[in-house]
C-alpha positions in Angstrom: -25.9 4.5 -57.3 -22.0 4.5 -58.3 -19.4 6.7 -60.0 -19.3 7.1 -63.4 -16.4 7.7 -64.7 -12.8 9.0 -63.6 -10.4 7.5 -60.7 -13.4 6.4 -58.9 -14.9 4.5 -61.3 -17.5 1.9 -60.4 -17.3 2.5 -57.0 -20.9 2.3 -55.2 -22.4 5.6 -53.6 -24.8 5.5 -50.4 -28.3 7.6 -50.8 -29.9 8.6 -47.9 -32.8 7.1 -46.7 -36.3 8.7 -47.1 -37.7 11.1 -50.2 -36.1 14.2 -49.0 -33.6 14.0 -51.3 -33.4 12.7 -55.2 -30.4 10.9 -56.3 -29.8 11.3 -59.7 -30.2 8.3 -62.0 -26.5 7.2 -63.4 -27.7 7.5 -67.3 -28.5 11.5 -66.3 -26.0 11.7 -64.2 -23.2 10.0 -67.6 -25.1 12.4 -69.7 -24.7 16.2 -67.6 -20.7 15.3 -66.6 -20.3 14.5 -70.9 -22.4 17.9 -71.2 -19.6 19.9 -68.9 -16.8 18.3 -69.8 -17.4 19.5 -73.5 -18.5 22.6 -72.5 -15.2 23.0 -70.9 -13.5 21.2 -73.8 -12.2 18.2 -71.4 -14.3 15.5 -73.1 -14.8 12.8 -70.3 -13.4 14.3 -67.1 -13.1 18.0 -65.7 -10.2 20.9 -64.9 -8.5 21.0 -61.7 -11.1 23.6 -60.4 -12.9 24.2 -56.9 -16.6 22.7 -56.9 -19.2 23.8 -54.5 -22.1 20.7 -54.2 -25.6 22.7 -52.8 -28.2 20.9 -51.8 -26.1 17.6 -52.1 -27.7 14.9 -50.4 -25.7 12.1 -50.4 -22.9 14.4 -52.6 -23.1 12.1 -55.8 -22.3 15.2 -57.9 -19.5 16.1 -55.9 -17.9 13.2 -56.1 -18.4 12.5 -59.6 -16.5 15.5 -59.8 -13.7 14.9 -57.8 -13.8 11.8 -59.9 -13.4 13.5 -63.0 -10.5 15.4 -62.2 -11.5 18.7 -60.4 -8.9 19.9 -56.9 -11.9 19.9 -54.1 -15.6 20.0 -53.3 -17.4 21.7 -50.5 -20.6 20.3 -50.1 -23.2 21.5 -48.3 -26.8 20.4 -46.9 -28.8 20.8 -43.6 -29.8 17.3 -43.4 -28.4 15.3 -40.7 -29.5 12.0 -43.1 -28.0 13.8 -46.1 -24.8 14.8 -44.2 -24.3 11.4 -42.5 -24.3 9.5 -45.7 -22.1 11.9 -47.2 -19.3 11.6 -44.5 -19.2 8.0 -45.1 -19.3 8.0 -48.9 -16.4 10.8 -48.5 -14.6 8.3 -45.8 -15.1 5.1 -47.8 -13.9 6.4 -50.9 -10.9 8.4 -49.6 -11.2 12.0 -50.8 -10.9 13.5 -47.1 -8.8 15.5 -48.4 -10.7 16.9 -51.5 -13.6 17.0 -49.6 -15.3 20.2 -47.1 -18.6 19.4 -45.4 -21.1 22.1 -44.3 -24.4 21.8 -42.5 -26.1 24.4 -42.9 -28.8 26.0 -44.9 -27.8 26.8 -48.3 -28.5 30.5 -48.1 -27.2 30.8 -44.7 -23.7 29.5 -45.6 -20.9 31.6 -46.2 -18.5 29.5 -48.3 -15.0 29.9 -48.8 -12.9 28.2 -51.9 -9.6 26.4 -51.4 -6.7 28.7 -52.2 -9.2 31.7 -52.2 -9.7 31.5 -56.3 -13.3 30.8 -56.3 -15.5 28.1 -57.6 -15.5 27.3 -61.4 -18.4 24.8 -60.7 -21.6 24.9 -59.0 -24.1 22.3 -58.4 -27.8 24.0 -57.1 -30.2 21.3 -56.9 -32.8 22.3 -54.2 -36.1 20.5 -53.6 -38.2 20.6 -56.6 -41.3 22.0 -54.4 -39.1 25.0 -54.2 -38.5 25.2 -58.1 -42.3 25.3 -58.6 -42.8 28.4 -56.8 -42.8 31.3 -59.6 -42.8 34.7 -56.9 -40.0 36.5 -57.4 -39.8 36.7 -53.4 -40.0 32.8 -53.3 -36.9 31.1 -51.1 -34.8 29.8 -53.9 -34.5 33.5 -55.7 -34.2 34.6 -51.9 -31.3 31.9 -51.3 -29.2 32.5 -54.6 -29.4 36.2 -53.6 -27.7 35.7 -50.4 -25.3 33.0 -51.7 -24.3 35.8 -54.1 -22.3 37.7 -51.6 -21.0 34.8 -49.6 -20.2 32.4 -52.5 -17.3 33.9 -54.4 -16.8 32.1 -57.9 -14.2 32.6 -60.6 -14.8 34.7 -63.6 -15.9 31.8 -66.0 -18.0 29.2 -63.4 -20.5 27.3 -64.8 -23.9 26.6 -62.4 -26.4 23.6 -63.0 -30.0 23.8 -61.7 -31.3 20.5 -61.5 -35.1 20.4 -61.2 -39.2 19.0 -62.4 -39.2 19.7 -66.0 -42.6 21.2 -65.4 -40.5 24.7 -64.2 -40.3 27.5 -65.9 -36.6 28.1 -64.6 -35.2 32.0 -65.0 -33.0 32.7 -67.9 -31.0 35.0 -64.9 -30.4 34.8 -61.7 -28.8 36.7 -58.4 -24.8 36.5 -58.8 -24.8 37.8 -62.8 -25.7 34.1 -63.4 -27.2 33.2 -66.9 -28.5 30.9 -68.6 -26.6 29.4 -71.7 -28.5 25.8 -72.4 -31.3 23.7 -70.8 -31.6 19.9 -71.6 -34.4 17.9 -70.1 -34.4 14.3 -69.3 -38.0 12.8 -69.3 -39.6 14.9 -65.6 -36.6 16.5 -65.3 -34.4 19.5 -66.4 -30.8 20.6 -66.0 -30.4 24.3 -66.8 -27.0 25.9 -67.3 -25.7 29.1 -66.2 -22.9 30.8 -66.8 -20.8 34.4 -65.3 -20.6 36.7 -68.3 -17.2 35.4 -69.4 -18.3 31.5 -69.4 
């Protein structure tokens, strides 16, 4: 696992150990960061904007951003695994500074933004035996509902849901997010979501 592309470059990424968490395979991972960047018409890299990393395991989407060109990147996860490895890759690579850590729950969080002007990018890539469940009531519906008050995001953010391409992901979802585009990648799928001015 390494960074793709930006001031990072090449560098290697730790994964955590075990199957709690998926890292995402470097040709995926080459082909979503094209996807945004042209979405947001900055072919190869990414705006100076505030990224929040859910879910992030080992935080290889993070950092990819940070890579790429975006100010900072909270990232958050309960793991102690997950959280370990990402303090390290955050220490080896040097992006203390870019870089807010928070273990918690993802829908117990209450995240705040750098500067107060709200995240323009959101990873949300929860366990895929969570994006199987199809009840309205099910705990990922119930944990974007409570991240909608407590996660502020600018006017224009963009959202990725990374999950099993056998879901039948929401073309809405809690926090006026929808869904612009969905690409899938052999068993998996990246859906895109947007705030009504994206």
């Amino acid at each position: 696992m390494r960074v793709i592309a930006g001031t990072l470059r090449g560098r290697q990424l730790q994964t955590p150990a075990g199957l709690d968490t998926r890292p995402i395979l470097d040709r995926v991972k080459a082909s979503l960061f094209d996807w945004l960047g042209s979405r947001l018409a900055m072919p190869g890299q990414l705006p100076s904007i505030n990224v929040c990393d859910l879910f992030c395991g080992g935080g290889t989407h993070g950092i990819e951003a940070i890579s790429r060109g975006t100010a900072h990147c909270t990232f958050v996860d309960q793991g102690k695994p997950a959280i370990e490895c990402l303090r390290k890759n955050i220490e080896t690579l040097g992006i203390d500074r870019q870089s807010t850590v928070v273990q918690r729950a993802v829908g117990s969080a209450s995240l705040r933004s750098p500067g107060g002007d709200g995240f323009g990018l959101v990873f949300f890539d929860p366990p895929y035996v969570l994006s199987r469940q199809t009840d309205p009531q099910s705990m990922i519906l119930r944990t974007l509902d409570a991240l909608a008050d407590t996660m502020p995001v600018t006017d224009d953010a963009l959202l990725t849901w990374r999950s099993g391409s056998e879901a039948d992901l929401p073309d809405s979802l809690p926090g006026n997010w929808s869904r612009i585009d969905t690409r899938t990648w052999n068993r998996m799928t990246i859906a895109l979501y947007g705030q009504p001015n994206a």
